[in-house]
C-alpha positions as CSV (number, residue, x, y, z in Angstrom):
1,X,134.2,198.3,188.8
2,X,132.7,195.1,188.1
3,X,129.6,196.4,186.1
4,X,132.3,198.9,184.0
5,X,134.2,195.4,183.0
6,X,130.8,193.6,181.9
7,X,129.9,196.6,180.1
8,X,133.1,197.1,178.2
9,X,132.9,193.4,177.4
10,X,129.2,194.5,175.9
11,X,130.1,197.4,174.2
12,X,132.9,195.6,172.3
13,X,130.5,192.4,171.2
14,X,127.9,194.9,170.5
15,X,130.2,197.3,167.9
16,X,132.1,194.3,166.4
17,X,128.8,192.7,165.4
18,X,127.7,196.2,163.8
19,X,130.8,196.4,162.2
20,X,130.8,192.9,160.3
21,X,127.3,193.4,159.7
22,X,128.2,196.5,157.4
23,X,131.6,195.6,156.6
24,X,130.8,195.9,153.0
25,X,129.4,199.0,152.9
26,X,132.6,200.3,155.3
27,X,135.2,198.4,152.7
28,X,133.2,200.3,150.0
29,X,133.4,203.8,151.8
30,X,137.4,202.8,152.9
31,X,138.1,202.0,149.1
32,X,136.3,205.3,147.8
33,X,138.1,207.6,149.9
34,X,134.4,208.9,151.5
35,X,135.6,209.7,154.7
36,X,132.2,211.8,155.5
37,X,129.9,208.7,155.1
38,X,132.9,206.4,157.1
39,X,132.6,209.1,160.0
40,X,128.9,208.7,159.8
41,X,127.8,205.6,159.7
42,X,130.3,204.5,162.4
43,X,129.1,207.6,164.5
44,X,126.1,205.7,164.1
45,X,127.3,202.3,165.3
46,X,128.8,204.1,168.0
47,X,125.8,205.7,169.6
48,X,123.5,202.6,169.1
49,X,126.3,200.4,171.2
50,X,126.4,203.1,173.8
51,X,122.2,203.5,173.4
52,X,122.3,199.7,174.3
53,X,124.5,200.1,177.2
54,X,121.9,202.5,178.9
55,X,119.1,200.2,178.3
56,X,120.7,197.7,180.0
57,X,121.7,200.0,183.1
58,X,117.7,200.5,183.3
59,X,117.4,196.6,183.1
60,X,120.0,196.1,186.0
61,X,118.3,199.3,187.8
62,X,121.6,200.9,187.6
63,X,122.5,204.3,186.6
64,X,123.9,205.3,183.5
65,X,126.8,205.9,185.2
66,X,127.5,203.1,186.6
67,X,127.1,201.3,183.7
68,X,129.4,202.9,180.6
69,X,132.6,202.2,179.0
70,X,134.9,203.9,176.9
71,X,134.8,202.4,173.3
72,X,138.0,203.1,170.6
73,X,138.0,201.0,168.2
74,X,140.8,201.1,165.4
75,X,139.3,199.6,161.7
76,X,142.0,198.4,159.4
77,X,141.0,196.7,155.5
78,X,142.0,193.3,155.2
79,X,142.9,194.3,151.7
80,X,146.7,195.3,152.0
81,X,146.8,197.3,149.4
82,X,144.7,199.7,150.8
83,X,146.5,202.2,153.7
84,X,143.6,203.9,155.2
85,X,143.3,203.4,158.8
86,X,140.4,204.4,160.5
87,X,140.0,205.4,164.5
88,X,136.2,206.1,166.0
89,X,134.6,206.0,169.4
90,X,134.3,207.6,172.5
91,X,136.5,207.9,175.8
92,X,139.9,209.6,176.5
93,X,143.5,208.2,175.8
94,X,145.3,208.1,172.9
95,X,146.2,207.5,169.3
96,X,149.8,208.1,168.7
97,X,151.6,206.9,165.4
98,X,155.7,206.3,165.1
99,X,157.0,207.6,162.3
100,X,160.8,208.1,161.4
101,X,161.6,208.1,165.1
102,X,158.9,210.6,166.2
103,X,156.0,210.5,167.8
104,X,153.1,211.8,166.5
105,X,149.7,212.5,168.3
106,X,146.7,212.1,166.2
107,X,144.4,212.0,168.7
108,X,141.0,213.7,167.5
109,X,140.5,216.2,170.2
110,X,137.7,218.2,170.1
111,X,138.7,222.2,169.1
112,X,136.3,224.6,170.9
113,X,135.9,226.6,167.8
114,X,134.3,223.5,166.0
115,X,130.6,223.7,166.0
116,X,128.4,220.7,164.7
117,X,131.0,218.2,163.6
118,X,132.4,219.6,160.8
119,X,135.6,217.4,159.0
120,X,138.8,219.4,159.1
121,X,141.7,218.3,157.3
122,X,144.9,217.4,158.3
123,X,147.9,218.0,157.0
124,X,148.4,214.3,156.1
125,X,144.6,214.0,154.5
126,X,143.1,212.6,157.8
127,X,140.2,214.6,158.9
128,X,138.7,214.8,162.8
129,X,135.0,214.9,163.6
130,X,133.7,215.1,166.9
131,X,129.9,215.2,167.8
132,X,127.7,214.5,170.6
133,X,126.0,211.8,171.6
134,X,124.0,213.2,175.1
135,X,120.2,213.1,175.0
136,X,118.7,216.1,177.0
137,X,116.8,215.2,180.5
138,X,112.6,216.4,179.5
139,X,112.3,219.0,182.3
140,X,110.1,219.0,185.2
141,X,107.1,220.9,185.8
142,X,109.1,222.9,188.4
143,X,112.4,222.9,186.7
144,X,114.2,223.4,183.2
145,X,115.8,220.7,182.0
146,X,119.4,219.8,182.7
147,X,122.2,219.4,180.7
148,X,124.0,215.8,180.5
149,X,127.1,215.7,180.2
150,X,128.3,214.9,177.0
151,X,131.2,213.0,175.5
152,X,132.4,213.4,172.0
153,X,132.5,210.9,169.4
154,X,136.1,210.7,168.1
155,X,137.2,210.1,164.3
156,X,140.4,210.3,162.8
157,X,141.2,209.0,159.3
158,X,144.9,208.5,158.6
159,X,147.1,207.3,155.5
160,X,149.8,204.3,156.8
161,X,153.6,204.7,155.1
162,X,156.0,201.5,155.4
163,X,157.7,201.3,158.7
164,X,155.2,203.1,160.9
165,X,153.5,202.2,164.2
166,X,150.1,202.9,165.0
167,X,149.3,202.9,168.6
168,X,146.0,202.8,170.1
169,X,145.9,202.9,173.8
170,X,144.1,203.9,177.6
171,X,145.0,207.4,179.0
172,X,147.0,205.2,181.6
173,X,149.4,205.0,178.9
174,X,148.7,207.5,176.5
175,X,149.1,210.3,179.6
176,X,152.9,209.6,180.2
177,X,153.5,208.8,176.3
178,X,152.8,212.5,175.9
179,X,154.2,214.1,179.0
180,X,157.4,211.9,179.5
181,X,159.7,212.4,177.0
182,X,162.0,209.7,178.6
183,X,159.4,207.3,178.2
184,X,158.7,208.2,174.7
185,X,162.0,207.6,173.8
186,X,162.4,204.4,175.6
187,X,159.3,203.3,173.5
188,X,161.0,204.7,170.0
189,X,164.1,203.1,170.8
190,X,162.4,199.3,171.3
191,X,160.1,199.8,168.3
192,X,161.3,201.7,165.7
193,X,163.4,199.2,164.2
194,X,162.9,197.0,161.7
195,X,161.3,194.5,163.1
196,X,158.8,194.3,165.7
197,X,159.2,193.1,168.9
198,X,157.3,189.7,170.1
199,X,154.5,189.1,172.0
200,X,156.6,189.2,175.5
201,X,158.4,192.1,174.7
202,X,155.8,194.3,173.8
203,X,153.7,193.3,176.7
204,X,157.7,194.2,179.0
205,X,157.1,197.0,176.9
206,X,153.3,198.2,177.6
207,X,154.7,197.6,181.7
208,X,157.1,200.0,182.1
209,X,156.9,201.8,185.0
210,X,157.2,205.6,184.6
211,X,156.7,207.5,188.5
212,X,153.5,209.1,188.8
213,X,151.4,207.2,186.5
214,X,149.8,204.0,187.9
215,X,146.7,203.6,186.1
216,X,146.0,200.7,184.6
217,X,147.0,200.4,180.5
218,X,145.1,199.0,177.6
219,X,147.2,199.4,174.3
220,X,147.3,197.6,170.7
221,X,149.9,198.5,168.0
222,X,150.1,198.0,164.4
223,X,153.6,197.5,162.5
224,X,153.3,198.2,159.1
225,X,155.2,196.6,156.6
């Protein structure tokens, strides 16, 4: 558990760096609307951050596995005029936006009929990408090679109105924001108003307890004006 915390901590230096070392060329892509080179190029970021992560499991003399993290990352322009906010990474939970007093789940999934990361539109022009990022094992001279598992990378591009909430969070709390209506409406109820709440409140917020789901939560919001 300790070696997952130190390598979270890595991933996040690693992809933040990346990210203000192209932050022009993203600003450019964000303010052109070219959501194909966005997904790409952070696709990119993405798997050299995780690449980096297994070259240091070798270092330690760790697996792989031992030695990973889930990276979502949420990318918003410092330029307010501009409404585009982007999601990308890889790793389960959720990204759930609050709009008029619903929930919405924009969470990329990964549709089984999609084949080499094709963008599909959504209804709201935000397009979903998922790709791979395993290397195959070279087999032995006994054996065919094995198949890693895989994990998808994730993109979602989404258009921002006045008065929504973007929420970016863990599967400990994106699992009961999706399967516990009661607890989805609790949340709609304490942030849908005009204001939002303050630091303490959110965090009372982020900590309430809903039976049956005890794993640990990880969540950032964004009130738009």
């Amino acid at each position: 558990r300790q070696a997952a915390h130190r390598a979270a901590a890595e991933a996040c230096g690693w992809i933040a760096r990346a990210v203000g070392r192209s932050h022009a060329r993203l600003a450019g892509d964000l303010r052109d609307g070219r959501r194909a080179e966005l997904s790409s190029g952070l696709h990119r970021l993405t798997d050299h951050a995780l690449g980096r992560l297994r070259a240091r499991a070798a270092e330690l003399g760790v697996e792989p596995e031992a030695y990973t993290a889930s990276l979502r990352c949420l990318l918003l322009p410092a330029d307010p005029a501009r409404t585009t906010r982007v999601f990308f990474g890889v790793g389960d939970g959720g990204l759930h936006r609050l709009r008029d007093g619903a929930w919405q789940d924009l969470e990329p999934y990964a549709p089984k009929e999609q084949e080499g990361g094709a963008l599909r539109p959504e209804a709201d022009g935000g397009e979903r990408i998922t790709m791979d990022l395993g290397i195959a094992v070279p087999p032995g001279p006994w054996e065919p090679a094995v198949e890693p598992v895989r994990e998808p990378f994730r993109f979602r591009a989404s258009v921002a109105r006045p008065g929504d909430v973007l929420l970016l969070s863990t599967a400990g709390f994106a699992a009961p924001l999706r399967e516990e209506p009661e607890f989805a409406a609790r949340l709609s109820a304490r942030w849908g108003g005009a204001t939002p709440p303050g630091l303490d409140g959110f965090l009372a917020d982020a900590r309430l307890r809903v039976k049956g789901y005890a794993d640990d939560r990880t969540a950032a919001a964004v009130w738009e004006a």
